[in-house]
C-alpha positions in Angstrom: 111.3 73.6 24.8 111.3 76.2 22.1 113.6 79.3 22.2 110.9 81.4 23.4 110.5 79.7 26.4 113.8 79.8 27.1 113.8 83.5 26.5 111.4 83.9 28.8 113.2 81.8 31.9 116.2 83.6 31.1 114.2 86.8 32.0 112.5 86.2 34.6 115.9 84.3 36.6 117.6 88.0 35.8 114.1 89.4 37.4 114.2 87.3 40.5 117.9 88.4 41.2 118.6 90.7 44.6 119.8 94.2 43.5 119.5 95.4 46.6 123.0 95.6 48.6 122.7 93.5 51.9 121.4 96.0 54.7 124.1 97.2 57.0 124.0 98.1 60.1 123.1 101.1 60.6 126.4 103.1 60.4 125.4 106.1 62.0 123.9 104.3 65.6 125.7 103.0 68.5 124.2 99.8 70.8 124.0 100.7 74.1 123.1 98.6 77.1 122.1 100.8 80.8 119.8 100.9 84.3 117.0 103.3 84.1 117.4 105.6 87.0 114.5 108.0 87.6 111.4 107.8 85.1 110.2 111.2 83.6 106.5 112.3 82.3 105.7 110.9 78.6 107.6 107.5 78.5 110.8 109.4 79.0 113.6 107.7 81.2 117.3 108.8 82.9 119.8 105.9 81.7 122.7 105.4 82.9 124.9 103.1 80.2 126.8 100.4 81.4 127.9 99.0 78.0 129.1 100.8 75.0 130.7 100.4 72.4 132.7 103.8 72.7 134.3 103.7 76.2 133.4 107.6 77.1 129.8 106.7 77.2 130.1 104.2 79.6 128.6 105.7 83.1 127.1 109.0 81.4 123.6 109.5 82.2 120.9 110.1 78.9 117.5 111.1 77.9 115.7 107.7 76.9 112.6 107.3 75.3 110.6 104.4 74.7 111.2 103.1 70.4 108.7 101.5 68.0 107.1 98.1 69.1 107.7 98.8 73.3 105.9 102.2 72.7 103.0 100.2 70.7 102.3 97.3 73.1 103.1 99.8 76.7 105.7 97.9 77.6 106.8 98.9 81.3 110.0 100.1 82.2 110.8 100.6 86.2 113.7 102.3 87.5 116.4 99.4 88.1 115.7 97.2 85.2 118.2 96.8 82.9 117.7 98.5 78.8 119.4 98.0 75.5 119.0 100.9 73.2 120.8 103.2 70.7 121.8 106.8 70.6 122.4 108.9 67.4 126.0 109.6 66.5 124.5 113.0 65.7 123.4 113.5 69.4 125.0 111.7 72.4 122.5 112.8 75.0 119.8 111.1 73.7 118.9 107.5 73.6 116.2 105.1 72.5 115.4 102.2 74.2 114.6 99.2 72.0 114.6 96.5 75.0 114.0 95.7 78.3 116.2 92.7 80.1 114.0 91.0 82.4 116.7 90.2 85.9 113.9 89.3 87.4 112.7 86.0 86.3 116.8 85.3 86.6 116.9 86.1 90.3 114.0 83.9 91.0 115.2 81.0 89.7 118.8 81.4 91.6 116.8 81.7 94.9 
């Protein structure tokens, strides 16, 4: 091959590269995991969290609504199952549930 050619694989390797930085996490959320307690009007829920990462969350009560693809498909959410979600760092009362744990099909099989 000519120098051109290799000119040009030269380029294109230094084009292929990944200059984006590796996504974090996202530094300003916190995972929680909880039991929805009462359910509200407009896919809004009462969680209590059961798993935090920050120990004074654990057994506070939140405002959680339903997030992104469980909003889109009408996922349904009963008070008693079991949700993992996120809340803000910016606001502690409110949460967004990302998951629902199905106990259920567990509890059936054990029986």
């Amino acid at each position: 091959m000519g120098k051109v050619q290799d000119h040009k694989r030269a380029a294109k390797v230094k084009r292929q590269q990944d200059r984006v930085p590796e996504k974090t996490a996202h530094p300003d959320r916190l995972e929680i995991a909880g039991e929805i307690e009462e359910c509200l009007p407009n896919t809004m829920f009462r969680v209590r969290v059961t798993e935090s990462a920050l120990e004074p969350m654990i057994g506070k009560v939140l405002l959680g609504t339903l997030a992104g693809k469980m909003r889109l498909y009408r996922i349904r959410v009963m008070p008693g199952d079991v949700v993992r979600g996120y809340v803000s760092k910016y606001d502690l009362t409110k949460c967004k549930i990302t998951y629902r744990i199905n106990t259920r099909s567990i509890q059936t099989a054990e029986a």
